[in-house]
Steps between C-alpha positions, in 0.01 A plus 500: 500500500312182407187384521574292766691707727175727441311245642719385766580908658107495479490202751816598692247742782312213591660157412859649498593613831223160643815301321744708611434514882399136454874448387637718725335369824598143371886558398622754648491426896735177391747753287495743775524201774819336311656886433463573863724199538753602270544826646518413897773273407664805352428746792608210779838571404513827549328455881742259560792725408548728865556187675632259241778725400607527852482108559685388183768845475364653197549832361260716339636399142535125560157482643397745197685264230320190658146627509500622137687220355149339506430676191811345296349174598155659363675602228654226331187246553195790432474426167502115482248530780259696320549293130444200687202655670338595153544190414376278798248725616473703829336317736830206537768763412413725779464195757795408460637844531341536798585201691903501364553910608287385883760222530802712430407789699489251803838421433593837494504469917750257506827739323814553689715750294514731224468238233270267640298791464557592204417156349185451644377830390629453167310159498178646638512746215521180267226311650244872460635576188186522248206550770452874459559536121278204497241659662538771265402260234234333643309854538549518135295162413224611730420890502475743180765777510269792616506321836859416523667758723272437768535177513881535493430706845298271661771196401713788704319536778623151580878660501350827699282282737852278590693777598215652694418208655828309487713731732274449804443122493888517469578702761295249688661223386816683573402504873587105462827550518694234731157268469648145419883622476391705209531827401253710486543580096526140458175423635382827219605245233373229573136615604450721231629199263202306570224710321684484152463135542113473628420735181632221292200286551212795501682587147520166360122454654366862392625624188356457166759587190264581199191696466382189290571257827274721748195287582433728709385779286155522284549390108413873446728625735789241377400621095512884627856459651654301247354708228636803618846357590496357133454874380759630716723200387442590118502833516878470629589232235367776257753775595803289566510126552845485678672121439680344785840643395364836447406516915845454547636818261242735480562867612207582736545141713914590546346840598224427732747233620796789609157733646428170717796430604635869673067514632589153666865575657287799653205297630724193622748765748236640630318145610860330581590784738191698608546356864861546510416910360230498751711382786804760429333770330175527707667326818238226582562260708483089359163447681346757290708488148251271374170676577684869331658357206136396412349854520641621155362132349130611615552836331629307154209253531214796455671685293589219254148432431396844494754553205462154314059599467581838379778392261247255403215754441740734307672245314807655546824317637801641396464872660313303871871309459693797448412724737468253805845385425676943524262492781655197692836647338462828718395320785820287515763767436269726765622294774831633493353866567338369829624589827577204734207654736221473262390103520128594376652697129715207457217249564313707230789458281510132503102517453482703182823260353327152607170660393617583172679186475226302498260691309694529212590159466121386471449748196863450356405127495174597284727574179753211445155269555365653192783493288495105377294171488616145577820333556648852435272667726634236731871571386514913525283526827783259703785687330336848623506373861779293524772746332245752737537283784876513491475862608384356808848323550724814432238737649534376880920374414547898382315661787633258746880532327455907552322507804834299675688800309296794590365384857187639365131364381426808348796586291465120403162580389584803302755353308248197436187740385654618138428149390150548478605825265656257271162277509294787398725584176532125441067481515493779305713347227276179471221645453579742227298330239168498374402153577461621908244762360258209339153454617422190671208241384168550627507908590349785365764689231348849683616379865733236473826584277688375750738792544818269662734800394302777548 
């Protein structure tokens, strides 16, 4: 370790975490604000699906095709979005992001078949593409690695806090119905449009892009945080600098890209249909779908942040991963032993899967955002989530395709849960090399080896 990082871990008690929560208290409402807006326009389609299918004819799979063909859409434009965001900062990229998806989603209560519907998604995943890996990368220019799983989980709590909070003000919204000549779902759309667009403004307003650009933090606190960052940065370079090309082709981001992608398809069924599962399998009526499909969200919030601090004061990733995904595994394929007459085990189900689901993604998230600098840092984190992200396209088309089959939510989500098997061999796979054991810049050799596979 150098002198300087001597120097600098010395300072970190006092002037470190004055920076950090500085930073944090600064940033991260906006993040969280603009995520929470990327995520209820994600949920709003599943609330909108008991009454929306019935309106336009839809069956399971068409409705199941059409809500995850956002992802294609997310997909193909991901990593332009994020390349151009590198490149043109954060503060206008995300704006516009925010203000093109809020427009879209409006639209979204105007479809009248199967393929309107199916466009409009597919556009809406265009006009989002880039925000979360984005995000991603903006964490990366402000806070040193030893912090960056929890603030992964807090960007999530944006995605738990929408579906907590999202199902009720939509089954209010839902109570519209007939208001106008309108559906009720259509007035969902529109509504919950709107605060996409407002967050344009308090983005464009708000958010700084650099640690060098914040006149709002002390010259010593701006010189600590850049210092450190600069460490980090080198210390990277040191063990691999990957070129452009190389995020494209290297082993561990193809990897990490397949354990993302069967994680997602898991995540994105059980937020597309959670109302429909809790209306058939737990037999609540629509007044109250809302309010119960948010109980297993409140559940993933705590225990999200719970597991991001401790996987932060371990240092360990790969095994927190790991075992929350066979965990979520079990509970999935578990619903199929549980009898029709036993609501409450199948409500714990669906808590440990969503639970899990969301906890591991905030510490999975902590090892691709180590792995490269830049442009390519830029390049490999939008290919993770957008080849990840298509999971959530065939994960609600496949469960929706053999739930019509089977007449049955939980042999649909058995024959869904081996996926996140395959992620856990996949994660496993990626992170068989030394350069996940390094120790980061500015910690103690004694404490800090970082053990990502231990």
């Amino acid at each position: 370790m150098t002198t300087v990082a001597v120097a600098r871990q010395r300072e970190f008690p006092a002037l470190g975490r004055e920076t950090i929560r500085r930073v944090t208290w600064r940033l991260m409402p906006i993040v969280v604000l603009g995520y929470f807006c990327a995520y209820l326009d994600r949920t709003n389609v599943g609330m909108a699906a008991p009454t929306m299918t019935v309106d336009l004819g839809f069956s399971n799979a068409v409705f199941g095709f059409g809500a995850g063909i956002f992802y294609l859409g997310y997909f193909l434009a991901e990593i332009p979005s994020n390349l151009l965001l590198n490149k043109i900062g954060a503060r206008i990229w995300i704006a516009r992001i925010l203000i093109t998806w809020g427009i879209i989603s409006g639209l979204t209560a105007f479809v009248w078949n199967d393929w309107s519907f199916h466009i409009i998604r597919f556009l809406l995943g265009v006009a989002e593409a880039g925000f979360f890996p984005g995000m991603l990368l903006y964490l990366t220019w402000w806070y040193p690695e030893r912090y960056s799983s929890r603030m992964i989980a807090i960007l999530y709590t944006a995605a738990a806090g929408s579906k907590i909070i999202g199902p009720p003000i939509s089954g209010f919204i839902l109570w519209m119905d007939g208001l106008l000549g309108m559906h009720g779902w259509q007035w969902l759309y529109l509504l919950e449009g709107l605060p996409a667009v407002l967050t344009c403004f308090v983005t464009w307003w708000l958010l700084t892009d650099r640690p060098a650009e914040a006149d709002w933090l002390r010259p010593d606190q701006k010189a600590w945080l850049i210092g450190q960052l600069d460490d980090e940065r080198r210390e990277r370079e040191a063990q691999r600098k990957y070129s452009l090309r190389e995020s494209f082709t290297d082993r561990k981001v193809w990897l990490l890209s397949l354990a993302y992608h069967t994680h997602s398809a898991a995540g994105a069924l059980l937020m597309f249909f959670m109302p429909l599962i809790v209306q058939r399998g737990l037999g609540v009526s629509t007044n109250w779908i809302g309010t119960v499909s948010a109980i297993p969200y409140v559940f993933a919030l705590v225990g999200m942040l719970v597991y991001s601090w401790n996987s932060d004061r371990t240092g360990e990733r790969v095994w927190h991963t790991i075992v929350g995904w066979v965990l979520g595994a079990a509970a999935m394929a578990a619903t199929v032993l549980i009898a029709p007459d036993q609501p409450m085990l199948m409500m714990l189900a669906l808590i440990v899967a969503t639970t899990t689901n969301q906890a591991c993604a905030a510490v999975f998230w902590a090892i691709p955002s180590a792995l490269m600098t830049g442009a390519a840092a830029a390049v490999s984190l939008a290919m993770i989530n957008s080849i990840g992200q298509l999971g959530g396209w065939f994960g609600p088309w496949i469960y929706g395709w053999i739930r019509d089959v089977s007449g049955s939510d939980r042999v649909a989500l058995l024959c869904t849960a081996p996926g996140l098997i395959i992620s856990c061999f996949a994660l496993l796979g990626a992170v068989n090399d030394r350069w996940f054991t390094r120790t980061p810049a500015g910690s103690s050799h004694e404490q800090e080896a970082m053990p990502h596979a231990r």
